[in-house]
C-alpha positions, 0 to 999 in steps of 0.5 A: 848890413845889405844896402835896401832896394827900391821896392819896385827896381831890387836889381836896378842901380844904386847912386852914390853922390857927397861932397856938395857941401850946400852952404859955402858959396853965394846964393847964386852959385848955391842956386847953381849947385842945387839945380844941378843936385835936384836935376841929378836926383830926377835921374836917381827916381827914375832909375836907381834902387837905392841912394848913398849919400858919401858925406859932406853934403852939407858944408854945416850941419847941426840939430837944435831941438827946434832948428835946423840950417836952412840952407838946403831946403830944397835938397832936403825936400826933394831927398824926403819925396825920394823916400816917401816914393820907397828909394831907400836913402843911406847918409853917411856923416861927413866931417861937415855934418857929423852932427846929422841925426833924428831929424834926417831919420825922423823927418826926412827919412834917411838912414843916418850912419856916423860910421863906415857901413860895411855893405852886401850889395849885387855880389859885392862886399863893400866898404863905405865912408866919408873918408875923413880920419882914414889915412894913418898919421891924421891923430890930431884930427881923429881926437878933435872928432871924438870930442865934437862927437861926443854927446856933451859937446853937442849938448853944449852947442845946444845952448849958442842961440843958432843965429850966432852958432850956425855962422859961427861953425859954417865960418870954422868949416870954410877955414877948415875945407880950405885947409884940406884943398891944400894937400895934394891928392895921390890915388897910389897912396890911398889905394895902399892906406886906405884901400888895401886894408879893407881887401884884406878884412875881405872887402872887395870894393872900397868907396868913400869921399872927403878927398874931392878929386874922382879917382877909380882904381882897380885890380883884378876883383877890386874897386876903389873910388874916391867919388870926387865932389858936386862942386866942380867936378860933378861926379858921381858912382853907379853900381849897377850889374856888380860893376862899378863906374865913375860918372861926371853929370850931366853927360854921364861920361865915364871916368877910366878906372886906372889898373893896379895890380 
C-alpha cells in the first residue's frame, strides 16, 4: 500500500508519533501530556503530508456500540479536524488499543490497521508496526492477543456496562505497561530480531514502537527506529526527502542514528 498525502503538500514530510498511552496518569499530568500532543500536532498541520500514529496511543481503548473512553477527547478532536483539513491519518493498533475500529474510521476519520502495514513512501519501502508480538520466544503473549482479537471476546466485553469495564481494562493495562517497563531494551537485538527479517523480505526501513526507548540504527540503505514514547521522552520520526530522523519535542533535536554494518 502507498502511504496518502496531503492533498496540497504530496512531497512534504510525514510524522509518525505513538506510544502516549492517554489515560495512565493524574488528570494534571494527563493535561500535561495532551497540551504537548496538540502543540505537537500544530507542528504536523502546518507541515506534514501525512500522519502515522505507531500505536498505543491510548493506555485503553475499546468501542461500546454507544460509548467510547472519554479520556482523550481533545486528541481526538483535534486528529478529526487534521482529517477534515485533507492530512491523511494511519493509526496502527497498539497492544493497548487493539480494539480500535468504525469509530476512529467512522467518525474520526483515521485509516485504522490491526496489523503491520508494508508502505511505498518517498522511494522507500517500509515496514510499520506497533511492535508488540514481534521478538521470537513472545508465544504466550501472541495466544492472549488472538483470543482478545477475536470477535467473540469482543462481543463479549460488550455486555460489562462500560462504568465497570473501562476501569476494569485501563487497571489490566496499567499492570501490564509496568510489566513490560521491567525488560531491558537492546537495540542490537532488535535490530537482528526484528529488523533484519524485514530487510530480507526486501524492506529498507523498518519503524515500529511498543518499546518506549528512541533508538535509530542504520547501515548503508537501511533505517530501523524504534520511535521512543510521548511520556517522557517525547519523541517522534520525520521522514521527509526519503531520509529518516529521530526528533525529541519540542526542540526538535535529532536523536544520532547509530551505524551498524
Amino acid at each position: 500500500m502507498d502511504l496518502r498525502h496531503h492533498p496540497n503538500r504530496p512531497g512534504g514530510p510525514v510524522y509518525f508519533v505513538g506510544d502516549a498511552h492517554i489515560g495512565t496518569a493524574a488528570p494534571a499530568v494527563e493535561a500535561d501530556k495532551e497540551s504537548r500532543l496538540l502543540r505537537l500536532l500544530d507542528e504536523v498541520d502546518e507541515r506534514a503530508a501525512a500522519l502515522v500514529l505507531v500505536g498505543d496511543l491510548f493506555d485503553f481503548w475499546f468501542e461500546y456500540r454507544h460509548a467510547i473512553p472519554s479520556r482523550g477527547f481533545a486528541v481526538l478532536a483535534r486528529l478529526h479536524r487534521l482529517v477534515q483539513s485533507g492530512l491523511p491519518i494511519d493509526f496502527l493498533g497498539g497492544n493497548h488499543d487493539w480494539w480500535a475500529g468504525s469509530f476512529l474510521e467512522s467518525r474520526v476519520g483515521v485509516r485504522a490497521h490491526s496489523e503491520p502495514i508494508d508502505v511505498e513512501c518517498q522511494g522507500r519501502r517500509l515496514f510499520l508496526a506497533h511492535g508488540d508480538g514481534l521478538v521470537p520466544g513472545d508465544n504466550g503473549y501472541r495466544v492472549l492477543r488472538r483470543i482478545f482479537r477475536n470477535p467473540l471476546a469482543i462481543k463479549a466485553y460488550r455486555w460489562l456496562h462500560p462504568d465497570f469495564g473501562i476501569p476494569l481494562a485501563t487497571h489490566s493495562s496499567h499492570s501490564s505497561r509496568r510489566h513490560m517497563e521491567t525488560r531491558p531494551i537492546v537495540g542490537p537485538h532488535l535490530w537482528q530480531t526484528v529488523a533484519t527479517p524485514q530487510f530480507h523480505r526486501g524492506r529498507d526501513a523498518v519503524l515500529i514502537g511498543h518499546f518506549h526507548l528512541p533508538i535509530h540504527i542504520q547501515s548503508p540503505g537501511r533505517d530501523f527506529i524504534v520511535n521512543g514514547d510521548w511520556m517522557g521522552h517525547w519523541s517522534y520520526s520525520v521522514l521527509e526527502g526519503g531520509q529518516f530522523t529521530l526528533r525529541i519535542w519540542p526542540e526538535g533535536r535529532v536523536v544520532p542514528p547509530k551505524q551498524t554494518t
